[in-house]
C-alpha positions as CSV (number, residue, x, y, z in Angstrom):
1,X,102.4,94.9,61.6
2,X,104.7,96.4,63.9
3,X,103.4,99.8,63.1
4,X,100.0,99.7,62.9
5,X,99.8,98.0,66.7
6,X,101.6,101.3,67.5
7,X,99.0,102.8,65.9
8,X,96.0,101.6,67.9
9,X,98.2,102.8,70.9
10,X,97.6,106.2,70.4
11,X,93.7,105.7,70.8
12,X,92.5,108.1,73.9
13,X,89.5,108.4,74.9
14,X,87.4,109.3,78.1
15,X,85.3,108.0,80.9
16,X,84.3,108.1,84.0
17,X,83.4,105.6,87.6
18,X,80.3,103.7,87.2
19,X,78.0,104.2,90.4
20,X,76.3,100.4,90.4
21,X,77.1,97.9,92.9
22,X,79.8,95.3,92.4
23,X,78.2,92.5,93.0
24,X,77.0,92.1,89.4
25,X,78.5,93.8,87.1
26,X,78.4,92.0,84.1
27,X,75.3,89.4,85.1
28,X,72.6,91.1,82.9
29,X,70.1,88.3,81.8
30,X,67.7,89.9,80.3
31,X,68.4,91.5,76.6
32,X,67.6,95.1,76.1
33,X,68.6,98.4,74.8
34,X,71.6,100.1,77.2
35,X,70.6,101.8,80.4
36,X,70.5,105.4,78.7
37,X,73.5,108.1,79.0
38,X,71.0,110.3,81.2
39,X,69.9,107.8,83.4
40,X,73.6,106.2,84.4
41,X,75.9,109.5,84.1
42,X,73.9,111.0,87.5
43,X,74.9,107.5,89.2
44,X,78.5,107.8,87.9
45,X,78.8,111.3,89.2
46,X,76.9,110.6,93.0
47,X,79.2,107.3,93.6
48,X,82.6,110.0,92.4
49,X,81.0,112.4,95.2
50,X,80.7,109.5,97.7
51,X,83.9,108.2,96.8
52,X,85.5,112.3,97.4
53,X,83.6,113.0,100.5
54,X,84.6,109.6,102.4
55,X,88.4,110.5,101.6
56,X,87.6,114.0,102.5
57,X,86.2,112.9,106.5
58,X,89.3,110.2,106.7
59,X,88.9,107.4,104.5
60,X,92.7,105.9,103.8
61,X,94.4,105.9,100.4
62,X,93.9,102.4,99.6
63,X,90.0,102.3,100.4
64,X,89.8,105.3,98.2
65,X,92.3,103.2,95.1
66,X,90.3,100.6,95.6
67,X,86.9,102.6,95.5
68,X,87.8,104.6,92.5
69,X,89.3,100.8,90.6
70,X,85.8,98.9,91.5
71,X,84.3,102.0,90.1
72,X,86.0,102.2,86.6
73,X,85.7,98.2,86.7
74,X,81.8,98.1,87.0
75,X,81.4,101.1,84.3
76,X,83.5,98.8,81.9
77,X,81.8,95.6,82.1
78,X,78.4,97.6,81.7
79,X,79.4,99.1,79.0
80,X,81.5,96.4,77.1
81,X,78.4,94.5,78.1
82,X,75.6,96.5,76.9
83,X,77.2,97.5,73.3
84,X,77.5,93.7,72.9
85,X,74.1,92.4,73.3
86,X,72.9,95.7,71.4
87,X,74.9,94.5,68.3
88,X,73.9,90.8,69.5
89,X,77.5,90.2,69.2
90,X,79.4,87.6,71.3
91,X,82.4,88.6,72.2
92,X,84.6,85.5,71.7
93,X,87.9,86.9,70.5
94,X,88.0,89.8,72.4
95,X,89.4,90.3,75.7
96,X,89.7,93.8,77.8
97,X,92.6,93.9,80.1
98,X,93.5,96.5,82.6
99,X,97.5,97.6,82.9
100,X,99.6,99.5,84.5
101,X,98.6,101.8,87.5
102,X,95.1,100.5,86.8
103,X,95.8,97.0,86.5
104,X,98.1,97.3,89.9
105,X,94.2,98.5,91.5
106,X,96.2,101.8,91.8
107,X,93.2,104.4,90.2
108,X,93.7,108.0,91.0
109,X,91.3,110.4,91.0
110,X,92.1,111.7,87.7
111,X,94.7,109.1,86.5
112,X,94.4,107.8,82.8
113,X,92.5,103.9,82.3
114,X,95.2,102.3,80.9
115,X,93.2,99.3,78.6
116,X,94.4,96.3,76.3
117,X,91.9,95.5,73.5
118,X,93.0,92.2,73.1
119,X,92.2,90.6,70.2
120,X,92.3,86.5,68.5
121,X,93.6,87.2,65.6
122,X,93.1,90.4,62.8
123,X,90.3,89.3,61.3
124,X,88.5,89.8,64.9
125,X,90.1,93.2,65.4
126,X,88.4,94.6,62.2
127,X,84.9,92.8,63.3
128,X,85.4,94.7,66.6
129,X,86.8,97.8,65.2
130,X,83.3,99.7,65.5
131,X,82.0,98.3,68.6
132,X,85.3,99.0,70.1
133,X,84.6,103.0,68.9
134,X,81.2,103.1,70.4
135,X,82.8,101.8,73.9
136,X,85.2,104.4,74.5
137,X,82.5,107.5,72.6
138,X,80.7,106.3,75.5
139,X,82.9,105.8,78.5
140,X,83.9,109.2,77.0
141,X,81.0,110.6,77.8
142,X,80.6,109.2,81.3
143,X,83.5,111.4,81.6
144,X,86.8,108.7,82.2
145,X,89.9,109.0,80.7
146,X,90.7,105.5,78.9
147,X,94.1,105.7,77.6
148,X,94.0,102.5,75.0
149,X,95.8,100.1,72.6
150,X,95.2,97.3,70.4
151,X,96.8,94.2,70.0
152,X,96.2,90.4,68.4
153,X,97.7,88.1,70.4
154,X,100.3,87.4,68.1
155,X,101.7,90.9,68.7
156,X,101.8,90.4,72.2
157,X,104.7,87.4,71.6
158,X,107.3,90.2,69.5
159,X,108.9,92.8,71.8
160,X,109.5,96.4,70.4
161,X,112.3,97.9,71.2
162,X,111.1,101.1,70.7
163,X,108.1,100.9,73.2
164,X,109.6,99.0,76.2
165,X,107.1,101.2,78.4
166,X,104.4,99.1,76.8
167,X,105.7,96.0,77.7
168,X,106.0,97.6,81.1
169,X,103.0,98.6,81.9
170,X,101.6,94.6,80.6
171,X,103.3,93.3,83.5
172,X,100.8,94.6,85.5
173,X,98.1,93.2,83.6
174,X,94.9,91.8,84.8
175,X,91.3,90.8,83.4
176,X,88.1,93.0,82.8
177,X,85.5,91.5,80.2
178,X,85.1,89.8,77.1
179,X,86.4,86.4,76.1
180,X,88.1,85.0,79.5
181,X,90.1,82.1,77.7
182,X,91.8,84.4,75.4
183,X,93.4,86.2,78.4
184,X,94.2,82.9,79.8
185,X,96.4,81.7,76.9
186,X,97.9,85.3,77.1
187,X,98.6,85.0,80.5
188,X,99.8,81.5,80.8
189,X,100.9,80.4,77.9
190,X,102.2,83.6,75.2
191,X,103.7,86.1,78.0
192,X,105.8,83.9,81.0
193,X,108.1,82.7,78.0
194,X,108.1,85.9,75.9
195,X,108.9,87.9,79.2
196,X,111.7,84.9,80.1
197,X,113.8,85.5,77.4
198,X,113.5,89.2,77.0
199,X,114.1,89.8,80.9
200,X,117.6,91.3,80.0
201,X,115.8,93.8,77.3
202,X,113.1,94.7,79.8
203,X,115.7,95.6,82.6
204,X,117.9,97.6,80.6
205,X,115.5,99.8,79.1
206,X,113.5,99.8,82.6
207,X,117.2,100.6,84.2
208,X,118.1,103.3,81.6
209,X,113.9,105.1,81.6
210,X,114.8,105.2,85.8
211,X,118.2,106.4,85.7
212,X,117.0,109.3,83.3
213,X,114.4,110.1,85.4
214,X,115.8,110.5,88.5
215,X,118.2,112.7,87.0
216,X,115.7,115.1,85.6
217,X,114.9,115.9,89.1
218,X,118.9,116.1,90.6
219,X,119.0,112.2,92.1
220,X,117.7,113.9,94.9
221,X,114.2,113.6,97.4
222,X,114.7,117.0,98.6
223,X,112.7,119.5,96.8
224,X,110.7,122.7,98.0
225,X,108.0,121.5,96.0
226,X,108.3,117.9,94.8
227,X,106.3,116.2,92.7
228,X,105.1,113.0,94.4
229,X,104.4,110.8,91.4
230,X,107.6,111.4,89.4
231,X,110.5,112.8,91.6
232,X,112.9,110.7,93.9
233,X,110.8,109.0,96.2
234,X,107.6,109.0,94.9
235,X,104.9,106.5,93.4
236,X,107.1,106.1,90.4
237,X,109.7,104.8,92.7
238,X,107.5,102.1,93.7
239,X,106.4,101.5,90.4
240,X,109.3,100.8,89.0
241,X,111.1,98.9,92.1
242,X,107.8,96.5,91.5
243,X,108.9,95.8,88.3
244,X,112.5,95.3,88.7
245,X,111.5,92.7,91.4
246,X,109.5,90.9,88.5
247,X,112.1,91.2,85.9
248,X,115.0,89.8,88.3
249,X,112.8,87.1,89.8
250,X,113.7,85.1,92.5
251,X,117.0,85.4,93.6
252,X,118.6,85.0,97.1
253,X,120.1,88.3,96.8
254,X,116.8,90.0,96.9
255,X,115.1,87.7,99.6
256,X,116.3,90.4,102.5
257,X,113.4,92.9,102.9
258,X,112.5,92.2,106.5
259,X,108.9,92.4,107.9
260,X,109.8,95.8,109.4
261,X,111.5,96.7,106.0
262,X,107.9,95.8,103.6
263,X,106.2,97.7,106.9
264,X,107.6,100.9,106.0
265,X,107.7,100.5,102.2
266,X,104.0,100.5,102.9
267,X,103.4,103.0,104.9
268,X,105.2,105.3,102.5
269,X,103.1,103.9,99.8
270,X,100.0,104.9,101.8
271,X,101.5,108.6,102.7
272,X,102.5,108.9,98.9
273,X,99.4,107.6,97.7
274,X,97.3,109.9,100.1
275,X,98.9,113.2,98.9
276,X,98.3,112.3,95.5
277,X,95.0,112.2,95.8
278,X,94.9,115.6,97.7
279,X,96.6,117.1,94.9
280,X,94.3,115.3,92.5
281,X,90.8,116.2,94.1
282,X,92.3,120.2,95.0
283,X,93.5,120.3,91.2
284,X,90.6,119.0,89.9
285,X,93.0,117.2,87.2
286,X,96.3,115.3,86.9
287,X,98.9,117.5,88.8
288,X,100.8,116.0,91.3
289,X,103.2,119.0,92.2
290,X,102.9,119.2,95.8
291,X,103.1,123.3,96.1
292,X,103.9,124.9,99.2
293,X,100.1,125.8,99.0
294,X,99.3,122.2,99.0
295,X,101.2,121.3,102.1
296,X,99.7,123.9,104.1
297,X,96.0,122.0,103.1
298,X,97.4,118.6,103.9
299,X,99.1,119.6,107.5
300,X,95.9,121.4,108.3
301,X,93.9,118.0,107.6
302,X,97.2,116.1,109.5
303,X,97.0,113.7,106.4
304,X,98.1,110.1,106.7
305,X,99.0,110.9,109.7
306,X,97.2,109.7,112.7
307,X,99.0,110.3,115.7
308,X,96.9,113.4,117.0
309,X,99.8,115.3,116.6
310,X,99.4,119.1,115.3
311,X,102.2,120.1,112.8
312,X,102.4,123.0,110.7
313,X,103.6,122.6,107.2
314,X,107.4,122.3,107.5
315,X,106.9,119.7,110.3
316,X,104.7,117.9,108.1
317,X,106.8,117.5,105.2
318,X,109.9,116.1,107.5
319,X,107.2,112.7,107.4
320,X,106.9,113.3,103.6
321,X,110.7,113.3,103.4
322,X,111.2,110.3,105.4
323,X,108.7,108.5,103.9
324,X,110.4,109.5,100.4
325,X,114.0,108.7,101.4
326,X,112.1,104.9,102.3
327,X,110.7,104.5,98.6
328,X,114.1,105.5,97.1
329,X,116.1,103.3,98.9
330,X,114.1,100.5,98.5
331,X,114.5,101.2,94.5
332,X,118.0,101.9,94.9
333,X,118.8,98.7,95.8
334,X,117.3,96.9,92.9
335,X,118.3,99.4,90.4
336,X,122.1,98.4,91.6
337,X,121.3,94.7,90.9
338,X,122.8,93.2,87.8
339,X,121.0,90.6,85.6
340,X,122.3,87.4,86.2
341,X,123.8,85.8,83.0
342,X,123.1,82.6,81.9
343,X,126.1,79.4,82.4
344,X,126.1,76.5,80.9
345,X,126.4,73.0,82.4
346,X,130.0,73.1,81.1
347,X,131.0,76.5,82.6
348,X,129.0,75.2,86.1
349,X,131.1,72.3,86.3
350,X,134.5,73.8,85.9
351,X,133.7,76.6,87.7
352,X,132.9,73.8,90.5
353,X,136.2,71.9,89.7
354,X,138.7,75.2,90.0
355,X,136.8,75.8,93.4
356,X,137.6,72.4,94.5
357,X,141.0,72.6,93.0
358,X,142.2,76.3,94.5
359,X,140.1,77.2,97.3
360,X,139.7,80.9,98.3
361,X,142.4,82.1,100.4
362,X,141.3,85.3,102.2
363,X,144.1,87.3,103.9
364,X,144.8,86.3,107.4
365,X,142.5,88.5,109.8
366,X,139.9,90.3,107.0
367,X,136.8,91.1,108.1
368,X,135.6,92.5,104.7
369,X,135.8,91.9,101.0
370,X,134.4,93.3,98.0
371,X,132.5,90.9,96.0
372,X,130.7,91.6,92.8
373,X,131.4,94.9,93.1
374,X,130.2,95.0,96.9
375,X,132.0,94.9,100.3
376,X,130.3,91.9,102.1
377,X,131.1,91.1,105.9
378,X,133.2,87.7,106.7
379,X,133.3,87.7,110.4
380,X,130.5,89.3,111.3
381,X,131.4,88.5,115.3
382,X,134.7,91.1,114.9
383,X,132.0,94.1,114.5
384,X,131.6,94.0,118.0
385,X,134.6,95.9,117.6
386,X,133.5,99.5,116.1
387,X,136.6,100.4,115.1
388,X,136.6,97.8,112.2
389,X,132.9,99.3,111.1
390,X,134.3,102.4,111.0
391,X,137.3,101.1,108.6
392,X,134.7,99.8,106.4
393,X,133.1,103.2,105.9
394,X,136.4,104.6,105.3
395,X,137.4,101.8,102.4
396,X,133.6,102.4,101.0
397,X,134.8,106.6,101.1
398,X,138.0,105.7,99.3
399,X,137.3,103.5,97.0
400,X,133.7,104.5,96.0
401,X,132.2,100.5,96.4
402,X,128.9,100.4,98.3
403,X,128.2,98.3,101.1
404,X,126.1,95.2,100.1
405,X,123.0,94.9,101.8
406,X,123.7,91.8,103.8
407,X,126.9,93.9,105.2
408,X,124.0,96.7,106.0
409,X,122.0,94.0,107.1
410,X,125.1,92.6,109.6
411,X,126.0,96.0,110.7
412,X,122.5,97.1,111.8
413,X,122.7,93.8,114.0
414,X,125.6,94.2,116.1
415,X,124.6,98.2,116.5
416,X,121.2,98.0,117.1
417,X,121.2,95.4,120.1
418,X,122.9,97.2,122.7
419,X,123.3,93.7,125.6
420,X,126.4,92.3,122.8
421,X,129.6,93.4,124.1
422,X,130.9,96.5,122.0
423,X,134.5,97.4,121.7
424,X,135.7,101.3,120.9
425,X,132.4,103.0,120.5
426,X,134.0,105.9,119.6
427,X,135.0,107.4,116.1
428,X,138.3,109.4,116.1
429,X,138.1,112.6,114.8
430,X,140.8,111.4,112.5
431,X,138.9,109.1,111.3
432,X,135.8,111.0,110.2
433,X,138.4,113.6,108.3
434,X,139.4,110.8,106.6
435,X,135.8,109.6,105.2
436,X,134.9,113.2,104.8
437,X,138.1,114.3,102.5
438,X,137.8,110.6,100.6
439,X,136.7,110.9,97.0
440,X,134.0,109.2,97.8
441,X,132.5,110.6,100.9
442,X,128.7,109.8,100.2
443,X,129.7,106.2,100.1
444,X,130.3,106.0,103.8
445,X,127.8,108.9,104.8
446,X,124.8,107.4,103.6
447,X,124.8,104.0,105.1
448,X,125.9,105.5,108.2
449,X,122.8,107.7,108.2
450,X,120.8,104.2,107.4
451,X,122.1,102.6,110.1
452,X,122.2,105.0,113.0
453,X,126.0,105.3,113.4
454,X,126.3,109.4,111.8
455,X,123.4,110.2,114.5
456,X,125.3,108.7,117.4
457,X,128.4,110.3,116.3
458,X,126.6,113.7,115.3
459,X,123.8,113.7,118.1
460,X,122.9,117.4,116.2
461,X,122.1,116.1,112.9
462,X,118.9,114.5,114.7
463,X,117.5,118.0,115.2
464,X,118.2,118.8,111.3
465,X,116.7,115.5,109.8
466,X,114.6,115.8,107.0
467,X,114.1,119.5,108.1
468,X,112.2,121.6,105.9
469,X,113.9,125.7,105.3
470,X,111.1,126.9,103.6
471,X,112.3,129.5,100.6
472,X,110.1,131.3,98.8
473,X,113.0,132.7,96.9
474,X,114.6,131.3,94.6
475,X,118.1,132.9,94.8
476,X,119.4,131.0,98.2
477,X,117.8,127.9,97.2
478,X,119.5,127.8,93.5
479,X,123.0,128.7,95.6
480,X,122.5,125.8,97.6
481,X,122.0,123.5,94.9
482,X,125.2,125.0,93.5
483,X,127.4,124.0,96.5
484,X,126.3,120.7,97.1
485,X,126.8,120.5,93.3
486,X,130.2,121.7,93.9
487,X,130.6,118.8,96.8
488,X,130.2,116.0,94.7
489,X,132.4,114.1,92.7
490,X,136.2,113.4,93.3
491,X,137.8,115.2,95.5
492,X,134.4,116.7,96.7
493,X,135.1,116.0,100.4
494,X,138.1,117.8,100.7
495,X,136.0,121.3,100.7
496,X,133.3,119.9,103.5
497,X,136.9,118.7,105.4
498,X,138.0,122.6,105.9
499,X,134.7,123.5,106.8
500,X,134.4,120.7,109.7
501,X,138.2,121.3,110.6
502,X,138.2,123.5,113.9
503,X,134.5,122.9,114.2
504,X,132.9,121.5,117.9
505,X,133.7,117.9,118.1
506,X,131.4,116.6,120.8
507,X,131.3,113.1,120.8
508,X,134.4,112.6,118.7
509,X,137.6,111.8,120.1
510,X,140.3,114.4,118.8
């Protein structure tokens, strides 16, 4: 069973975006032979054009997604429709669902249509084995590519190890055609407890495909010529920080994005999204490398950017940077979550009674503590006092434990409204060899560059943000990787202290 719904995944096929209107895309009363191939290919192809030319004179990402998803959502339902009421088949048992980047209303130019055949039982699969054929020879032919699989609804309970990117992608599910009430006991009644219990599964596997991927492309955003789906910082990035916000559910620990926090997480989104669909339309296929080629086309057009600004391509790619380094961090801090495990009543209770009995005793005057393997803030008031900030980044240096993101949270408080009374504003020199020759030095450095503080201390690194040293040689740019290769790891800092030591130290106390 197992193998042959793996199997029916490997059915591809191809179509392309239907040109009728939405308004009715499945409301055809009277029977009748399909609108021929000759007659609805030119309409696919004119609404593709319209769709292209509107993103080419300034329509935004999202109204092009959404033009290119109502598209491929219309041809569907037309077709599903018409090779129905030729056969004179109803289509009770069969359900077309949408998943993944498509079923997110996420349609790129020429991404995949990721479709569920859902069927009752496996009796109904083999009934609809040969309409199912004629669908996709047909959406083939309209020229989209439908990526496919087939499932009874019985497979859809059983989770296979060996394909968690299956059961990925159905968390993103969402209805096209056929038999409506099959998709509604899917979706409310075989899936929430199915995904419930194998939340643990789903985040490891989702955790481990992440991890490996972000090391293909050196755990880094910076790259001459990055690709925006895949690499640090791109769409993937999203993707997958989506789903680890399903898996983990509703915690309180995750309830701290701010308005301004889901403001830039969409605007990087939007930037993202836009390029891709530069690359897509210049390509005229799947490639999302953004070459340096590329970025002089999208600085030319100023895309998503509209601030009547004129940048050349190395300015322009400082915004794609930023808007990277947003996406990443944003996944970062769910891929550091933990699943919670479950407790029982029993361990609740005596966890509750050994509280009671031995309450916490903190030393006398911390400020900071790491719990669950995070340093949180307990008197947020003393950070009006810098210096005690500034011996939280070193602690975070030495001991390699990152700040938790309420701490982050506290931190960008107290330093971000200047009217609250501050105390020794200034790092010592001392005290920023001491983070920079820690084992841990990126620890410190990077919520430091979050929050403002290595800015204010290194005024200069704001003209060198994000900046772009455009190499079309591969020699310097491999022996730069190499070093900053060489600075990581334990005992990394101690190399970047000898190279700081003796260097200007404006606005650091020696």
């Amino acid at each position: 069973m197992k193998n042959a719904a793996k199997a029916r995944s490997d059915v591809v096929s191809t179509a392309a975006r239907s040109g009728l209107p939405p308004e009715q895309p499945t409301a055809r009363k009277m029977p009748g032979p399909a609108k021929p191939l000759n007659v609805l290919a030119p309409q696919v192809e004119a609404e593709r054009q319209r769709i292209r030319s509107r993103f080419d004179t300034g329509a935004t990402a999202r109204e092009t997604l959404r033009g290119l998803c109502e598209l491929a959502d219309n041809t569907i339902r037309l077709i599903f429709g018409d090779v129905m009421k030729i056969h004179e088949t109803p289509n009770e048992g069969l359900a077309l669902l949408a998943l993944g980047g498509y079923g997110r209303r996420m349609l790129f130019p020429f991404s995949d249509l990721d479709i569920l055949f859902l069927f009752e039982n496996e009796k109904t699969e083999e009934e609809f084995r040969p309409f199912i054929s004629e669908f996709s020879r047909t959406m083939w032919d309209l020229g989209f590519r439908v990526s496919s699989a087939g499932r009874t609804i019985d497979e859809c309970k059983r989770i296979e190890e060996d394909n968690a990117e299956f059961h990925l992608a159905l968390l993103d599910r969402r209805f096209l055609s056929g038999d409506q009430e099959l998709f509604d006991k899917l979706d409310n009644r075989v899936l929430p407890p199915s995904e419930k219990q194998s939340r643990s599964f789903l985040f490891s596997q989702l955790h481990r495909l992440t991890k490996e991927r972000l090391a293909r492309y050196g755990n880094t955003i910076f790259h001459l010529e990055p690709n925006v789906k895949e690499a640090p910082g791109g769409l993937r990035d999203y993707q997958a920080a989506f789903w680890l916000r399903q898996i983990l559910g509703d915690r309180p620990d995750l309830r701290g994005s701010t308005a301004a926090d889901e403001e830039m997480a969409a605007d990087a989104v939007e930037f993202q999204s836009s390029i891709r669909c530069l690359l897509h339309y210049g390509n005229a296929r799947n490639d999302n490398t953004l070459t340096y080629e590329m970025q002089e086309e999208a600085a030319k057009r100023s895309l998503a950017v509209r601030d009547g600004i004129e940048r050349n391509a190395a300015e322009w790619m400082r915004l794609y940077f930023r808007h990277a380094r947003t996406l990443n961090r944003q996944l970062l801090r769910y891929l550091d979550q933990k699943m919670a495990q479950p407790v029982s009543l029993r361990e609740r209770l005596f966890s509750a009674a050994r509280s009671v009995a031995r309450p916490e005793h903190l030393p006398s005057g911390a400020h900071f503590a790491i719990r669950s393997g995070q340093f949180e803030i307990l008197d947020q008031p003393a950070l009006a006092d810098r210096s005690i900030i500034y011996s939280l980044f070193t602690e975070a240096a030495r001991t390699g434990t990152m700040l938790s993101r309420d701490a982050e949270r506290a931190i960008n408080y107290v330093v971000s409204h200047s009217e609250l009374p501050a105390r020794n504003l200034v790092m010592s020199w001392d005290t920023l060899k001491e983070i920079l020759a820690a084992d841990y030095p990126g620890m410190a450095l990077r919520p430091m560059h979050r929050l403002g503080i290595l800015m204010e201390i290194l005024p200069e690194l704001r003209a060198i943000d994000s900046l772009v040293v455009r190499d079309f040689y591969p020699r310097p740019a491999d022996f730069r990787a190499a070093a900053a290769r060489h600075g990581q790891g334990n005992g990394g800092g101690k190399s970047c202290t000898r190279k700081f030591d003796g260097a200007g130290k404006r606005g650091i106390t020696a």
